[in-house]
Every structure is written in C-alpha cells, then in structure tokens.
Residue, then its C-alpha position, 0 to 999 in steps of 0.5 A: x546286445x552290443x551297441x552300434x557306436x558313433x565311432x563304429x559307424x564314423x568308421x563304416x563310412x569311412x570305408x565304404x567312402x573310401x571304396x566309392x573314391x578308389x572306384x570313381x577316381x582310379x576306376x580301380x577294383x576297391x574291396x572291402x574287408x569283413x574281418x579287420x585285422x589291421x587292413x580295412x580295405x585292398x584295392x587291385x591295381x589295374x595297368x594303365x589300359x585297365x588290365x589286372x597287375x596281379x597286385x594289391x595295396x592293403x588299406x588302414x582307413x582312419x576317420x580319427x583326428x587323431x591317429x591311434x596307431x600300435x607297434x602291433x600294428x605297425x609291425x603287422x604291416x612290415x610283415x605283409x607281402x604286399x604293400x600297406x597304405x593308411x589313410x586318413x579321411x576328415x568325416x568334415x571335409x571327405x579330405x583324403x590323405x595317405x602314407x605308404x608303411x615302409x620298413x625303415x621309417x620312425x614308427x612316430x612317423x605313422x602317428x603325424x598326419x604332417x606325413x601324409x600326402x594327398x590321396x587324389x588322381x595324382x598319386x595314380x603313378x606312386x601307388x602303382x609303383x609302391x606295388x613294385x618296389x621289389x622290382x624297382x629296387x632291383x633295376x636301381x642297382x642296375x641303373x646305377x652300376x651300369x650307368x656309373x661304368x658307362x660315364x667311366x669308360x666315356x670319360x676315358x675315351x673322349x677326345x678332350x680327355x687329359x688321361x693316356x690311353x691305349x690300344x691295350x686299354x681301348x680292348x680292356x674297355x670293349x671287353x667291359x662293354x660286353x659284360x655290360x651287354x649281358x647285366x643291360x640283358x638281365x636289367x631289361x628282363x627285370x623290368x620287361x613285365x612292369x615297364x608298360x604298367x609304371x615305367x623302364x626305371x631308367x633303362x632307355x636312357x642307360x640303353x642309349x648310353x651304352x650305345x653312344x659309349x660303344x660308338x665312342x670307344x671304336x672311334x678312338x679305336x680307329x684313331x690309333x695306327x692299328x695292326x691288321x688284328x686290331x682292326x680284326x678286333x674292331x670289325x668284329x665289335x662293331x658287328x656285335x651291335x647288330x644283336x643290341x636291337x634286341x636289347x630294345x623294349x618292345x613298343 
C-alpha cells in the first residue's frame, strides 16, 4: 500500500489553502480538481457584480521552494484554451505569489519565483482581464489603428498647422471619417460583452476623439469660401453625427 508522504500532504494543503483564499479574497467559485494532470485547481471568474463570465483560469499550485516545472508541462499550458496560472504558496509564511503561462515568454522564466507577482485582492482586475486576452487584443489593434488615423486627420486640419490643405483634401478627410465610423462600430461590438466585466479598453477615450475630430474637420470646412455643393456636402456630414449616439456603451 502506497505511502501517504510529507510532500503529498504539503501539497493537498496547498490546495485546499488556495480554494479557502480565492473564496474569501474574491468571493470567487474555486474548484478543486480530482485528477492532476497539470491543473490543481480552476476558479470561475465572477463580473464585478458577481455574475458568471462564463471563464475560468486554470491553477498550478506549487508549495516547493523550488519550482519543478517541465517542458511538458509548459507546453501543456500553452496548448489550453483558457488561461493557466501557477502559484506558488510558502507552507511558512501562507504567502501567496502568482504568474500568468504566456505563449511567448523564456520557459526559464516559469522556474524563477523572481517572476511572480503577488496574488492578493489586487490582482482582482489582472486576472479578469488574463481571462479576455482574445478580446483585448483584439480591441488593441483597433485602438491603435483608429486612434493613430484620428491624430493624423487632426494634425492636418488644426488651425496652427503649417501644412496646406484644401477643399478637396477637407472631403478626402470626411470620407476617412466615415470609414472610421463603421471600424469604431466593429471596436465597440468587440468589447460590448466585456466592457462592464473589465473595462472599454480605451474606446471612450478613441470615441471622443472621433468626435472632437469630426468637429475639427467641418470647422476648417467652414472656414473656406465654399460652393453651394460643398456646403451641401457639409450639411449632410454634420447631420450624420446624429446616429454616433449609438456609437455609445450603454450606462
């Protein structure tokens, strides 16, 4: 018959330490799993009003002052749909320290508790977000390419601005900005289902950008001795900003 070791238990506790520590810190559903094939533990992460997210974060519990952590397993992680954690608890102290399994980083990297980060009520945000790393990578890119449009597009129209524009260029720029209309429409539906669970990842502040540079392009519109179609023109831009209210998340 197979002995129960001291490392076994040290590890047992560990994990039902780690269940007891979600709970009372999160008030996060924490399960322990009976069969450990390179996750002890799954937590269910709960919205900020307490609601299921539908996503979990797997858990490695180490209990070890040193971390015995394989290739295998590493590339076990990396091959999980959702998010794996380990964390490392001091049977001494019940100090508990955390690191996310990324796909790009060293593996060494997994082996040095240098790495890990305190796993306490502040890391409530951080592992919300690890469970939305799709999504939030996602919304980056728009971020990025929108806002990086908009600061051209303002650059070129401010009243200080040293470069030459046009009438012709102005219209070029009110086009640009309803292409930009309908990607803000695809950034927001991107993070429609996730903005009240972690946050917009950035997009009322790329919102009121678009907005202030929408105004900035029909001033400097206005300013030019315009024909009877231009001001056409800019009548009808200015009452398309009456739909961007639906660009809006709702309250």
């Amino acid at each position: 018959m197979p002995k129960y070791t001291k490392s076994a238990a040290q590890g047992d506790w560990g994990e039902y330490y780690f269940a007891y520590k979600v709970i009372k810190t999160f008030g996060w559903p924490c399960r322990i799993l009976d069969i450990d094939i390179g996750i002890d533990a799954q937590i269910e992460i709960l919205d900020k009003e307490f609601n299921t997210t539908g996503r979990f974060i797997g858990v490695q519990i180490k209990t070890a002052d040193k971390l015995q952590i394989t290739d295998r397993h590493i590339k076990y992680w990396r091959s999980c749909e959702f998010p794996i954690i380990i964390v490392h608890i001091s049977p001494k102290t019940k100090k508990m320290s955390y690191l996310h399994v990324d796909k790009t980083s060293p593996k060494e990297k997994f082996r040095s508790l240098d790495n890990f980060k305190i796993f306490d009520a502040n890391q409530t945000d951080a592992l919300r977000e690890l469970t939305f790393n799709d999504v939030i990578g996602k919304s980056k890119f728009f971020h990025e390419k929108i806002s990086s449009k908009l600061h051209h597009i303002g650059q070129e129209t401010n009243s200080d601005s040293e470069h030459y524009i046009d009438l012709e260029i102005c219209d070029g720029f009110m086009s640009d900005l309803d292409r930009l209309r309908d990607e803000l429409i695809e950034y927001r539906t991107i993070i429609l289902p996730i903005y009240k669970v972690v946050n917009d990842c950035g997009y009322s502040e790329v919102l009121k950008l678009y907005s202030d540079t929408r105004e900035q392009v029909i001033r400097c519109m206005k300013a030019f001795p315009y024909r009877e179609h231009d001001q056409n023109n800019i009548k009808v831009f200015e009452r398309a900003s009456d739909f961007d209210l639906a660009l809006e998340l709702p309250i």
